[in-house]
Phi, psi and omega in degrees: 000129192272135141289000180293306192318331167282354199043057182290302202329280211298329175287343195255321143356274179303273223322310187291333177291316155290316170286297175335309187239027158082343180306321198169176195243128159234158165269175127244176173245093189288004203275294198290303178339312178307319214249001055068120169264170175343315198275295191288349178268326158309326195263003171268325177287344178277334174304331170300313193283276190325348180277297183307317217271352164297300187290321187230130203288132158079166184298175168279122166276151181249342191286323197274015229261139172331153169296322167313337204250331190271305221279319199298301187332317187293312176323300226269340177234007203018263210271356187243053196261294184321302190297289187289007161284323180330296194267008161307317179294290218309297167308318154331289163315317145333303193284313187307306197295275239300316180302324165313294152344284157320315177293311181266019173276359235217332174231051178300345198278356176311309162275344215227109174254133176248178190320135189235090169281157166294342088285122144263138179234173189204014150223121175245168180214105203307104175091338189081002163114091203274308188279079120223346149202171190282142163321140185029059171269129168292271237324299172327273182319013198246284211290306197306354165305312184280012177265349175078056169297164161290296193208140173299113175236138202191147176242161179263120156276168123306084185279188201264338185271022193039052175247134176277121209244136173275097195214179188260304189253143175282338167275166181226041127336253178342305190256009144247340165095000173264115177289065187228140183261158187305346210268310176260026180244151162246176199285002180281340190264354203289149140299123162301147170339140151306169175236042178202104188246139140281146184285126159320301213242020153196107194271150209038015160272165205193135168243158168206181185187174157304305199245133176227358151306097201297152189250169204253096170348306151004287183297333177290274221312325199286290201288001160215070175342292197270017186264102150324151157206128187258148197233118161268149185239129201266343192281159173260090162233083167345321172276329184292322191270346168283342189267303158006263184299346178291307198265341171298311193309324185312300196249014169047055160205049166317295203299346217214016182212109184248160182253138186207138192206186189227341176269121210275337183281324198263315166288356177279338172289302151339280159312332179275329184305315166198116187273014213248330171276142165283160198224137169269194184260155179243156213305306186320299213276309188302311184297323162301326171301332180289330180300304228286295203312262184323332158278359173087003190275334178350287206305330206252329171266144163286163167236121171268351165317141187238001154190152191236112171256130181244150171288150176266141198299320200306307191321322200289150169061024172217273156323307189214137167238138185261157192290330172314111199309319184317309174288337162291014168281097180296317185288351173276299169274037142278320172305292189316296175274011175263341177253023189216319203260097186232100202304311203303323188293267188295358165280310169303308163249046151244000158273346173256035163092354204246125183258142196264124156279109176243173189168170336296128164228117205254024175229150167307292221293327180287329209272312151337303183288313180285344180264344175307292183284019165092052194261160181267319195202139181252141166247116178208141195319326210227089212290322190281339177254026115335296170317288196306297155354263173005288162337284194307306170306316143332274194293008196243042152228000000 
C-alpha cells in the first residue's frame, strides 16, 4: 500500500507539527501507515525529519523526541525501529564519505604529494619495438632510440655462467627454433634469432633485422646511459634481481630504471633487493587499486608505485591473440574494459605523480584510444609509427 496514494505525507506532517511543536492538537490514522511498505515508511520519515528540522535548530535527538514522534516511529516502522534510527545516521554519513571522495579523487594533492619522477615519457617501445626489428635487439633498442623512444621496455634472463640476457621468453622455442632455456646455456652457447618473428601484439605481422644476436642488459645500460628503462623481471630468481640491481648502481641509474612484474612475491623481492628504483604494480597490486577505486577509498591511501601498466583491452582478440581460453571471450573483455578503462582512475593517478602505460598499441586508432582515455604514455612495437602520431597530433594541437 502506497502512502502517497492517501496523501499520509502531507497529513502526518501537519498533525506531528501540531503535537509536536505545540501549534495545536491532531490525530492520525496510523492503521494506513502500519500497512504502508518498508520503501514508503523510509521516505516518510526523512520526509518527516526534513519538515521538522525547519522548526528545530540543530539535529533531531530521537531519544528527546515529542512523544507523537516516538509513537510515529513506532507505527510507521514497528519492529524495524532500530534499523531506521540506523539509518538516520548511516545515510547521511555515507552520503558525506561519498562527496568526500569525489572531491578528493578529483584534488589528491590535498592528501598526497605528489611523486616528482626523473622522466616522463609518452613514447615506450615494447621489446625495444619488436615489429620493425627483431626483438630485443641493440640494433632493435638502436633504432627505437633514433625514432625518439622515451623508454625501453625488456625482460631479463639468467645464463647458467650468470650473465643477464636480455630476452622476452626464457625457453627460446619461439624465438630461435631450439627447445632449450636460457638458463641451461652459458652466453656463448645461446643460439641466434630466427630472421623472422611474428610480433606477439600483431598476429600475422613479421619482423626481421640484421642482428639476430641476443644482447646483454649491460650492454643497453653502457650505450644509452640516460634512456629510461623498464626491466621486467618474469622469474622468482633472486640472483637474477641482484645482479640487476647490482649493475643499476654500477651505472648510476636508480632514477632511470623501474622494476616490473606482474607477480606480486617477485616484486616484493625486488623491492627489498633495491628499494631505491621506482617500481609499477604487479596483477595483485593492480586489482586492489581497482578494489581501492570503486569503493572510494583511493583518495585516502597512499600509493607507492610510481607507474601503472595495462594492456588497452579494445586490442585483445584483434591485434593480439590471446592464449587464455577465458580472454577469447567477448563479454569478458567487454566486462575488463568497462572496469579498467576509467578516465577519472587514471586522470588521479596522474595528478598524484604515477604514470599510466597502456599496450601493446601497434594502430593509430588504438594509440588514439589509450591516449583518450587518459593513459600518460603508450607502449608499442612500432616506435616510427608512434613517432609519427606523436608528430601529427602536436602539431595539429
Amino acid at each position: 500500500m502506497s502512502l502517497h496514494g492517501f496523501d499520509i505525507l502531507p497529513q502526518v506532517s501537519a498533525s506531528l507539527l501540531h503535537q509536536g511543536l505545540g501549534i495545536g492538537k491532531a490525530r492520525l490514522d496510523f492503521s494506513l501507515i502500519a500497512n504502508a511498505g518498508l520503501s514508503d515508511r523510509l521516505h516518510l520519515i526523512y520526509w518527516l525529519v526534513a519538515k521538522v528540522s525547519r522548526r528545530i535548530q540543530g539535529p533531531l535527538p530521537f531519544g528527546t523526541a515529542p512523544n507523537c514522534l516516538r509513537t510515529l516511529l513506532r507505527t510507521v516502522f514497528g519492529g524495524e525501529m532500530n534499523m531506521a534510527s540506523s539509518l538516520y545516521f548511516i545515510l547521511p554519513a555515507l552520503g558525506g564519505y561519498t562527496l568526500t571522495s569525489l572531491y578528493l579523487l578529483k584534488n589528491p594533492q590535498i592528501l598526497h604529494k605528489k611523486k616528482r619522477a626523473a622522466f616522463h615519457c609518452t613514447h615506450i617501445s615494447h621489446r625495444g619495438g619488436s615489429g620493425e626489428r627483431l626483438e630485443s635487439t641493440m640494433e632493435a633498442f638502436t633504432h627505437a632510440v633514433e625514432q625518439g623512444t622515451g623508454m625501453l621496455e625488456l625482460d631479463c634472463h639468467l645464463t647458467r655462467d650468470g650473465h643477464v640476457v636480455v630476452s622476452h621468453d626464457e625457453n627460446l622455442l619461439r624465438q630461435t627454433g631450439h627447445d632449450v632455456t636460457i638458463s641451461s646455456l652459458n652466453l656463448e652457447e645461446l643460439p641466434l634469432q630466427k630472421d623472422r618473428l611474428e610480433v606477439t601484439f600483431y598476429a600475422g605481422h613479421y619482423s626481421t633485422g640484421t642482428d639476430r644476436k641476443f644482447t646483454l642488459l649491460e650492454e643497453v645500460f653502457r650505450k644509452f646511459p640516460k634512456m629510461p628503462v623498464n626491466i621486467e623481471i618474469k622469474e622468482d630468481n633472486s640472483l637474477l634481481m641482484e645482479k640487476v640491481s647490482n649493475m643499476v648502481k654500477q651505472y648510476d641509474r636508480e632514477d632511470l630504471t623501474v622494476w616490473a612484474t606482474v607477480d606480486s612475491t617477485i616484486m616484493k623481492k625486488c623491492r627489498r633487493t633495491n628499494s631505491t628504483m621506482p617500481y609499477s604494480f604487479s596483477m595483485r597490486r593492480g586489482l586492489q587499486l581497482l578494489l581501492l577505486y570503486y569503493s572510494g577509498l583511493l583518495p585516502f591511501v597512499p600509493l607507492g608505485e610510481s607507474f601503472l601498466q595495462f594492456y588497452l583491452p579494445r586490442i585483445i582478440n584483434r591485434t593480439y591473440i590471446p592464449e587464455e581460453r577465458i580472454l577469447k571471450n567477448r563479454m569478458v573483455i567487454y566486462l575488463i574494459e568497462k572496469l579498467t578503462m576509467k578516465k577519472s582512475l587514471f586522470k588521479h593517478l596522474a595528478n598524484r605523480g604515477i604514470q599510466v602505460h597502456l599496450f601493446v598499441c601497434n594502430e593509430d586508432p588504438d594509440i588514439e584510444a589509450a591516449f583518450e582515455v587518459g593513459a600518460t604514455g603508450v607502449m608499442t612495437d612500432y616506435p616510427t609509427l608512434l613517432t609519427d602520431y606523436l608528430h601529427t597530433h602536436r602539431s595539429q594541437d
